[in-house]
N, C-alpha and C positions, 0 to 999 in steps of 0.2 A: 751251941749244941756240942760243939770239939771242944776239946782243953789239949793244953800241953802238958808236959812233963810237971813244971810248974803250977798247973792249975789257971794259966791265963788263956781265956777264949782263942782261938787262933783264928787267925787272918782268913775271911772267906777267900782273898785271893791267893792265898797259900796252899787251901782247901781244893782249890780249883789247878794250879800246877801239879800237886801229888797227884790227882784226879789225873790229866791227861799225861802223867809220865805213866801211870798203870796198864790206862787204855793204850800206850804205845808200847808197850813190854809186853801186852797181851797179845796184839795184833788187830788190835778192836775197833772200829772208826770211832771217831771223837763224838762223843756225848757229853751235852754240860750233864754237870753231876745233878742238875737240880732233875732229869730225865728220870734217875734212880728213883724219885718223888712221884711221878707220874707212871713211872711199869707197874711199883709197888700197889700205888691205887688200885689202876688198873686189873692186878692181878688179884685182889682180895675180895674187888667184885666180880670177877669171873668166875672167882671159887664159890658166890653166896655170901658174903660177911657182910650182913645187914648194913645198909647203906647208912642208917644212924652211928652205928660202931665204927664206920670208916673216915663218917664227918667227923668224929671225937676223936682220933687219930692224928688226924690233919689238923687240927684247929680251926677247924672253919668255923667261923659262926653263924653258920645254920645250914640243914640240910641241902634246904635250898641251893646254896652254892656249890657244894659238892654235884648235886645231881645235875646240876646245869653241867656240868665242865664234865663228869664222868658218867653222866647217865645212859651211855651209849655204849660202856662196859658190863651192862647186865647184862649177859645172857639169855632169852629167850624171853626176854622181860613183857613183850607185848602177846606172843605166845601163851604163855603163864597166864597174864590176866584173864584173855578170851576162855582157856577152861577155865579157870575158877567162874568167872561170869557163867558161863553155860554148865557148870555142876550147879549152880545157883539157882536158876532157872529150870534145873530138870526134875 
């Protein structure tokens, strides 16, 4: 996913020292960078960005997975269904 200068992948533990010398220049407690991975998620389904489009993102191979691990990031998702159900019904 990173290159160097050179064009050769660099070291995920390389990745991960620049990582926590940031967060300590910042003032920030320590998060592994893979976290960056999981706000990101997180925050595309709290905006709405179709749960398909965020599996295709990730790489996951199938929604499925995604929704297990993030499906608790929809907003008002159980909400939503009941009126759609009951506009259905009326």
């Amino acid at each position: 996913m990173f290159r160097n200068g050179n064009g050769s992948p660099i070291r995920p533990e390389a990745i991960e020292k620049m990582w926590k010398q940031v967060l300590q220049e910042s003032g920030l407690p320590y998060r592994s960078f893979h976290c960056l991975r999981h706000t990101h998620t997180t925050l595309l389904l709290a905006n709405g960005i179709p749960i398909i489009e965020v599996s295709r993102r990730l790489g996951h191979s199938s929604v499925k997975q995604t929704l297990d691990m993030y499906g608790h990031a929809i907003p008002n998702y159980d909400q939503e269904i009941a009126r759609k159900i009951s506009a259905i019904y009326q």
